[in-house]
C-alpha positions in Angstrom: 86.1 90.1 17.4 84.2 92.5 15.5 80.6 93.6 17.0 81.7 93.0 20.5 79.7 95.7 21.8 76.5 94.4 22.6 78.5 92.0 25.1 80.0 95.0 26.3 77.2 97.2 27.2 75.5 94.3 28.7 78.0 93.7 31.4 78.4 97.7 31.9 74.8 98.2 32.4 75.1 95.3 35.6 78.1 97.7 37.3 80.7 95.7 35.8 84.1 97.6 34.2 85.1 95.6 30.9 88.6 95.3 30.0 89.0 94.9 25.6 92.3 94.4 24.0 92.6 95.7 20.7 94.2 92.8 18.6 95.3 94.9 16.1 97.9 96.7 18.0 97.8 94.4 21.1 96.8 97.3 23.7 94.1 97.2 26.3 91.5 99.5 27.0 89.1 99.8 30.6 85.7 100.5 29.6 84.1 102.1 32.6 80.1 101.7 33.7 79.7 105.8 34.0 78.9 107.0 31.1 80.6 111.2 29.7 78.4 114.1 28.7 77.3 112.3 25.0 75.8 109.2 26.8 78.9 107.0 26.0 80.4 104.9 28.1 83.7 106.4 29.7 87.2 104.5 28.9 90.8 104.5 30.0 93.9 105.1 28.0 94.5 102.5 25.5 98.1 101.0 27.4 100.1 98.5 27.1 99.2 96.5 30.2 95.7 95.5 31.6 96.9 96.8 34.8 97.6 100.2 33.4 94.2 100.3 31.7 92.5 99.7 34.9 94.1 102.9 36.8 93.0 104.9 34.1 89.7 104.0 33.7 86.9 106.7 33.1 89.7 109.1 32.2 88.4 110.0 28.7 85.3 110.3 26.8 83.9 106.8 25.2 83.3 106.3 21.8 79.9 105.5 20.1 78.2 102.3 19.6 79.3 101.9 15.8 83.0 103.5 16.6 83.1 100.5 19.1 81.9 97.9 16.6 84.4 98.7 13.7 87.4 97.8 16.3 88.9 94.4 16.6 88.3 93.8 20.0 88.6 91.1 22.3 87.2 91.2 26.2 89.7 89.7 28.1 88.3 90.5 31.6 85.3 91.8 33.3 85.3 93.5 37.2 83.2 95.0 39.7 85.0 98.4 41.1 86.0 98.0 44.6 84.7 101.0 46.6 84.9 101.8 50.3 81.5 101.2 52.4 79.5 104.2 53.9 79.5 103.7 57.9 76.8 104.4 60.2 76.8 108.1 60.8 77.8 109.0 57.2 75.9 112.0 55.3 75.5 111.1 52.0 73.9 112.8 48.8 71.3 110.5 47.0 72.1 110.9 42.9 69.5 111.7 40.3 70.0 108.1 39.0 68.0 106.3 41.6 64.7 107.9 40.1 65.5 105.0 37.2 65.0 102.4 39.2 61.7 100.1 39.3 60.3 101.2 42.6 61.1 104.6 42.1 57.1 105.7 42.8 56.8 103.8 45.9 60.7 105.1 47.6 60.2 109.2 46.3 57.8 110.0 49.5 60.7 109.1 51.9 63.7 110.5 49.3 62.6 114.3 48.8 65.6 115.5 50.4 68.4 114.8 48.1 70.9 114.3 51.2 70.8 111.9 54.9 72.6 110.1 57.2 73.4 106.2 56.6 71.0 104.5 59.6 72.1 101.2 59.0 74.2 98.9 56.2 72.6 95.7 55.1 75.5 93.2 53.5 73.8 90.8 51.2 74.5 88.7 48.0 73.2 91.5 46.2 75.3 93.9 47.2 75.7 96.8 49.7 72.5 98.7 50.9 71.8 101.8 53.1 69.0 102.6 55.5 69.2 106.6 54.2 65.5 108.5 55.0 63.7 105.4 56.0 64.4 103.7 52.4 67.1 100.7 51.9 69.4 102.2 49.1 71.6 100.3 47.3 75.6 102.3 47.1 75.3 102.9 43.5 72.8 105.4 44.5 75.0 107.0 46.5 77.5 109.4 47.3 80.1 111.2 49.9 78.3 114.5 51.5 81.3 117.0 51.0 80.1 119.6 53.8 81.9 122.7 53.3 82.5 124.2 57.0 83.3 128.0 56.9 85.5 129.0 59.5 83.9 132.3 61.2 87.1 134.5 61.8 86.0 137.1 65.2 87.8 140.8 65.1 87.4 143.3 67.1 86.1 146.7 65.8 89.4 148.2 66.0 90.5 144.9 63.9 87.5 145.3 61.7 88.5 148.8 60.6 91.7 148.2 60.0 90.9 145.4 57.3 88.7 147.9 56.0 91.3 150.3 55.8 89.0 152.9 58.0 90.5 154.7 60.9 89.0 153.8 64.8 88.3 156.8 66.6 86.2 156.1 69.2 84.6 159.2 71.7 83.8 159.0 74.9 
């Protein structure tokens, strides 16, 4: 169906992943809710099972609105992405995106630091949220803390030199 990506966008703009078959060619196509360095919407491979579109989703840059339009598509399934929950204890990083939301004014006193700890996980109908800095945040906002822990390697002097390629003489 020609003009199919209104429907599209609408459905990727809720979280959801849409899943297209080109019935021209009979292929599928994931259409991921992250969007690539243009502002289009990220897509898989175009494959020949819907199963194979879905491991490959977000693997490519998306194509425009009017690119989108001239194919004949067809949406023959719409998902949320499973992800794994945060736990209690968790440091996350809070993402850029969250300054879109409504309440954005009255949450940016408590979310000055960009990164916290998960205080508490509320399961809802609405989805997943976070206690993170005294604010609920919802996942989307969300993401791992990759700490990068240097190991600190101890020498001696004589050790130290030696790396250094100096020689130890030490007087007494």
């Amino acid at each position: 169906m020609k003009n199919l990506y209104n429907t599209i966008e609408q459905n990727l703009k809720v979280g959801l992943q849409v899943v297209v078959k080109d019935l021209t060619d009979n292929t599928y196509c994931t259409i991921s809710n992250s969007k690539d360095s243009y502002g289009d919407y990220k897509k898989s491979y175009w494959c020949n099972s819907i199963e194979e579109a879905k491991q490959t989703v977000g693997t490519f840059y998306g194509y425009s609105k009017e690119c989108w339009d001239n194919l004949d598509l067809e949406i023959v399934g719409v998902y949320r992405p499973e992800y794994k929950p945060f736990k209690v204890g968790d440091k996350v990083r809070i993402l850029d995106s969250i300054k879109k939301i409504d309440n954005w004014e009255l949450l940016k006193e408590n979310l000055q630091d960009v990164t916290g700890e998960i205080r508490g996980v509320c399961l809802s109908a609405s989805g997943t949220s976070y206690l993170v800095n005294n604010s609920w945040i919802g996942h989307e906002y969300l993401a791992p803390l990759n700490e990068v822990k240097e190991e600190i390697e101890e020498l001696t002097m004589e050790e130290l030199c030696k790396e250094l390629g100096r020689e130890v003489k030490i007087k007494k």
